[in-house]
N, C-alpha and C positions, 0 to 999 in steps of 0.2 A: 700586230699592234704592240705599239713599245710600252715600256713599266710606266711611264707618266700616264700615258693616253689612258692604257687598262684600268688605272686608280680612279682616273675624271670618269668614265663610264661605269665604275662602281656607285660612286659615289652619285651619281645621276640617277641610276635604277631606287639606289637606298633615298632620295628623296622623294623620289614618284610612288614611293610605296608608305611613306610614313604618313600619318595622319597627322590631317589640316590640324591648324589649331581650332578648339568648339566642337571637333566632331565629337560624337557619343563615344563616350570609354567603355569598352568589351569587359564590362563589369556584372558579375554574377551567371557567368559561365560556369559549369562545372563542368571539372576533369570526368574525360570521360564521353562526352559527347552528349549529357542531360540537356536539361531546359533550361536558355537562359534569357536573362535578359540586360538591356546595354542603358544606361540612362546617360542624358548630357552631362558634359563635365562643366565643370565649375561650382559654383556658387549659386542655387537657386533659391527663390521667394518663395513663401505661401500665397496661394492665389496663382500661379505664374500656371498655363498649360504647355507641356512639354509633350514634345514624341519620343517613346520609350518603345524599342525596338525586342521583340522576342523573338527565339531562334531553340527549333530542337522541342517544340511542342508539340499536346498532343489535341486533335482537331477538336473543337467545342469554345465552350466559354473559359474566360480565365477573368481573375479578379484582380485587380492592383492596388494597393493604399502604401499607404506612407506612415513607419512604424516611428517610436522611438525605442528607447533603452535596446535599441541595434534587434528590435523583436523576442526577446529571450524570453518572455514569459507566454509569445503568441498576441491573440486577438487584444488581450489588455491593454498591448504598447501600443495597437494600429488605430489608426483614423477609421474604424471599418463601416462608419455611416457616412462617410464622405466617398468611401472606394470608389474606383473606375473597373465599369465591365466592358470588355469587348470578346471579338469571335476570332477563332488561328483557324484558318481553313488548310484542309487537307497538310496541304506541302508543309505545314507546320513554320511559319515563317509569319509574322505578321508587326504593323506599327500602329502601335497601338496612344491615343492623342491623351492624359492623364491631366488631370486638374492635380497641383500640389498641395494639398491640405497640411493642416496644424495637425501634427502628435500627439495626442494625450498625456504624453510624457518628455522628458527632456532628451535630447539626443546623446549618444551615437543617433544617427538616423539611417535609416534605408529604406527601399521599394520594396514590398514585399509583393511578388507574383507569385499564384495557386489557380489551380482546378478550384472545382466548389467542393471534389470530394478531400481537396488537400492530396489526392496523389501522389502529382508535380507542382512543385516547388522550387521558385529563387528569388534570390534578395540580391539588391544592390546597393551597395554604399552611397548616401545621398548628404552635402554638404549645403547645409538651410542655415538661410541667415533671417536673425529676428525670431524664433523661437523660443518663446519665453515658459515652454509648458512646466508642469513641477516633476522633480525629478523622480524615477521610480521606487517605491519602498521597496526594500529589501524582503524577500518571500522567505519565511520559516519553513526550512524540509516538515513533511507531514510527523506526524507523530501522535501518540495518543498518551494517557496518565491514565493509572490505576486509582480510582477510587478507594477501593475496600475489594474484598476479596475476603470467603467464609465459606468452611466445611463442616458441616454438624452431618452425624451420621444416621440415616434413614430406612437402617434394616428391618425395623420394627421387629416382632416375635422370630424372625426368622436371626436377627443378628443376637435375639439373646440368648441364643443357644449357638454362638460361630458358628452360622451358616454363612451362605454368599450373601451378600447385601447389596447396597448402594452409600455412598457419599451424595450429600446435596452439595454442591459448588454453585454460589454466587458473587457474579463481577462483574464488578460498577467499573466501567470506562469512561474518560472525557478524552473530547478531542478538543484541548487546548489552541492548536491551529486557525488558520483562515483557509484551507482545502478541507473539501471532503477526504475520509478515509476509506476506499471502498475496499471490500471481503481480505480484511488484511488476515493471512494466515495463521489457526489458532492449532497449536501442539498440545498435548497433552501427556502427562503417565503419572503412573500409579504405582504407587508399593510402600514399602517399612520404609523408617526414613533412612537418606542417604542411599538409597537401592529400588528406587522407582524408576523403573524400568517396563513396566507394563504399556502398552500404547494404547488412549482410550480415545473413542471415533469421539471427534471436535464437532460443533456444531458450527455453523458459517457464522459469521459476527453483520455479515451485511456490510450497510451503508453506515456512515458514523457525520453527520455531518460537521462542519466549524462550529463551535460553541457547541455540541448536543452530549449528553450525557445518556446512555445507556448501560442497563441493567441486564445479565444474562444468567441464567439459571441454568445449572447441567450435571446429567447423573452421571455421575462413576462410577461404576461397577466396582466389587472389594471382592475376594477372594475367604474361601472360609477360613479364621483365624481366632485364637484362643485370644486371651488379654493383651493388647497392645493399641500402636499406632500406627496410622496411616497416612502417607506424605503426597499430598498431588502436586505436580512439579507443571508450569505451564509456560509456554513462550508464545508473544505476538509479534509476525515477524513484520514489523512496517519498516517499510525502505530505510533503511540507512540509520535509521534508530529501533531497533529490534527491545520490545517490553517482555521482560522474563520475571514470573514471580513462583511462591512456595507457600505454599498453606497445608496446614495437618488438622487432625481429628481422632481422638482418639476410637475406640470399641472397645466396650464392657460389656460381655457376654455375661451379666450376672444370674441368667435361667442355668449354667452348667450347673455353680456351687449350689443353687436352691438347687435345682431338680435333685442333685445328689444328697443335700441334707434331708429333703422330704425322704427320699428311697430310702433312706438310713433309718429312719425313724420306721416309717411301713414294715420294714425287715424286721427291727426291732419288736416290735408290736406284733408280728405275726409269727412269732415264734413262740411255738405249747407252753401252756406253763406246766414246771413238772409237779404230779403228786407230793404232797407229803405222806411218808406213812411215821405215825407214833412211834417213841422206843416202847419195849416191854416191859412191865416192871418184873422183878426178882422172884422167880416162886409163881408167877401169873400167866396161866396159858392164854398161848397168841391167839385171838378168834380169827375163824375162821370169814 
């Protein structure tokens, strides 16, 4: 075959192989050989039913809807009371007939296909004309605020004489947010100030909801010590905004100085008092 002829016969194979125009775009395939799926190209309506091709699933139900804000926040962007259910049998291969619904939010738009456990998972790029939904609010990372935060010390008879004791610790949290905060990690230590270093077992903080404000109360342990202060140092570590505070209390063992002034005095007191004896007078024998 000569160089002309060999070109025309490439170029014959390379059109027998390229997609028609309208065919489905191999859109939301993932590398690797996952679950995908293919939706028509162009420009589609709300209201329009399309066949949306899956490929690479796994046998059961799968659910389809139509996201905006490109699904970044999940079920909030998606139409998911309009979804399309259908069934992938075995071979994993299936076409599935989807109604296009309205967005709850503005576009980006895609398809978003799932199991119902959310497993597997794909999206494809979907280009809607006439979508008037409102655009997404922008979501605040979680976060929490310190209220107040107080250490009084609660050794009772035992700290007034530096024995071991306890610190009360209470902290007020708000979660200024629109998510829940859930068991955000709490750190704790104890010691003099600037050298707390002790580690003291944290209690779980729980659930925190959007707008709630909670209150936590927690003993710390203290070490036996004469006159001074004590520093509890504490960190909550919520994603990407980590809340770190400090709060102190003093201890006045003032049973040492009394117990010691009483002893001083009892000492005092219990010691003989000594006889006197008279002097003689001159010339006057001592009686006997």
């Amino acid at each position: 075959m000569t160089g002309p002829l060999r070109a025309v016969a490439l170029l014959a194979v390379a059109a027998a192989l390229a997609a028609a125009p309208g065919a489905p775009a191999p859109a939301g395939t993932p590398a690797g050989g996952g679950p995908g799926v293919t939706v028509p190209a162009g420009t589609l309506r709300v209201g329009q039913r399309v066949l949306v091709g899956l490929d690479g699933w796994p046998a059961g139900t799968v659910q389809a809807e139509v996201c905006g804000n490109a699904a970044r926040r999940g079920a909030l962007d998606c139409a998911t009371g309009a979804a399309t259910h259908g069934q992938v049998p075995p071979a994993g291969r299936a076409t599935l007939p989807v109604l296009v619904a309205a967005p709850p939010v503005a576009c980006p738009c895609v398809l978003r296909v799932r199991t119902p456990t959310g497993t597997a998972t794909a999206v494809a790029d979907l280009t809607l004309a006439g979508v008037t939904a409102p655009a997404a609010a922008p979501t605040a990372p979680p976060g929490l605020a310190l209220v107040a935060v107080r250490a009084v010390d609660r050794s009772g008879p035992r700290g007034w004489f530096g024995l071991p004791g306890e610190l009360a610790v209470r902290i007020t949290l708000h979660n200024p947010g629109t998510e829940d905060v859930t068991d955000p990690p709490l750190q704790l230590t104890v010691g003099p100030p600037g050298r707390a270093r002790t580690i003291v077992a944290a209690p779980a903080l729980g659930t925190i909801a959007a707008g709630q404000t909670r209150e936590y109360h927690v003993a710390v342990p203290t070490d036996a010590a004469p006159f001074g202060r004590y520093e509890v140092d504490g960190r909550i570590a919520v994603p990407g905004r980590p809340l770190a505070f400090t709060v102190a209390a003093a201890r006045r063992p003032w049973g040492l100085p009394v117990a010691a002034a009483v002893l001083t005095v009892v000492l005092l007191l219990a010691r003989p008092a000594r006889r006197r004896v008279p002097a003689a007078t001159p010339g006057q024998p001592i009686s006997k």
